[in-house]
N, C-alpha and C positions, 0 to 999 in steps of 0.2 A: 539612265541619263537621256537616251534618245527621245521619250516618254518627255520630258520638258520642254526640250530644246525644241521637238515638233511643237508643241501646244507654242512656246515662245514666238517661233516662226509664223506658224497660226495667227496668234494674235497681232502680228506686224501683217500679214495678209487679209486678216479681216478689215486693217483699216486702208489698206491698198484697192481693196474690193470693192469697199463702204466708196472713197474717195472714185472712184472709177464707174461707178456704177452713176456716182451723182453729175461726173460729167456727161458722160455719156447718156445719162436722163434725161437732167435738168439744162446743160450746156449746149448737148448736140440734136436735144427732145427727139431721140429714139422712143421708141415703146419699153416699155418694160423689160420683156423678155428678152430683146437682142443688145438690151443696156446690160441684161444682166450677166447672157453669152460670155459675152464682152468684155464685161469687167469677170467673171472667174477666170476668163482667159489670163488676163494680167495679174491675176493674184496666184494662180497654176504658174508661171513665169516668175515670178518673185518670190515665192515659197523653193520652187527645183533648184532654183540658184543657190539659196540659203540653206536647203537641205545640203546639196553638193557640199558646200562649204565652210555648216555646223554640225547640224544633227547628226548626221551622217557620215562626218570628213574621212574617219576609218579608212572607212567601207569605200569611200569615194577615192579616196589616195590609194589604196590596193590595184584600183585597175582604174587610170586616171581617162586611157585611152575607150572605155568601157560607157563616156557621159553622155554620146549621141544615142547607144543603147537605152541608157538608163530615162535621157529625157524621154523616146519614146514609151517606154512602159510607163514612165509616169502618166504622160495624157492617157495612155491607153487605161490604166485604173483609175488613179484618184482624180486624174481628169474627166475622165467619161462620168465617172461616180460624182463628182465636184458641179459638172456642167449640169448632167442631166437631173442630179439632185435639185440642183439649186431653181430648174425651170419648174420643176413636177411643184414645189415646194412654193412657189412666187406666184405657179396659176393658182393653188390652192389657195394660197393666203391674200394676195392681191386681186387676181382676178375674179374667186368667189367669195372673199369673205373681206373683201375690202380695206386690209390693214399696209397702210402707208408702205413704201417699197422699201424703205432703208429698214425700218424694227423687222420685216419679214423677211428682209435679205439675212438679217443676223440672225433669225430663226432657221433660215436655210442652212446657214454656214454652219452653226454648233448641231442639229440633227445630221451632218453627213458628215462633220469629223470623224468621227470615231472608225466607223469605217476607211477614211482615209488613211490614218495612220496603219492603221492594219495591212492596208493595202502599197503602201510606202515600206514598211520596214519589212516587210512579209517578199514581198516583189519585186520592189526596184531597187532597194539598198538593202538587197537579201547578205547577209553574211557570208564570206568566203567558207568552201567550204574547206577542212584538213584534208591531205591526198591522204 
């Protein structure tokens, strides 16, 4: 079950990303890459919140007091993993091979899920263990 509700969550972050990325582009005309920072930032934010409070709720209501922990693991995995994917990913695709920022941002986002979730259910909303 946790297996869907990330990908659900996901998929409401990819268009928080998408949207975020296009103001911060197109709106505020940053450069690519600090649009792009930028906008994972706010979908890393919008994803913890919803993991806290679906994917994960279990695990999140077991140790309620445990969520300043848990956010910092999150940036420190699938965040580090999230940001620095999505720049590695945007120079390649934008910056050398010239493909529009938003189809490449979505190319970024679905090549570094996978590890994400790994890194979320594995790490941060690791399961209590039995004494």
């Amino acid at each position: 079950m946790p297996l869907f509700r990330f990908y659900a969550v996901g998929a409401a972050g990819i268009a928080v990303q998408l949207a975020a990325l296009t103001f911060f582009k197109s709106g505020l005309h940053l450069g690519y890459l600090p649009a792009t920072a930028l906008a994972v930032e706010v979908a890393i934010l919008h994803n913890f919140i919803w993991h806290e409070r679906w994917t994960w709720a279990d695990r999140a209501r077991a140790v309620p007091a445990a969520r300043a922990s848990r956010l910092i693991r999150f940036h420190l995995t699938a965040g580090v993993l999230s940001i620095l994917g999505n720049l590695l990913f945007m120079q390649a695709l934008v910056g050398r091979m010239h493909v529009p920022y938003l189809p490449a941002n979505a190319i970024a986002i679905a090549l570094c899920s996978a590890l994400n979730y790994l890194a979320a259910d594995r790490l941060v909303f690791r399961p209590l263990r039995d004494s």
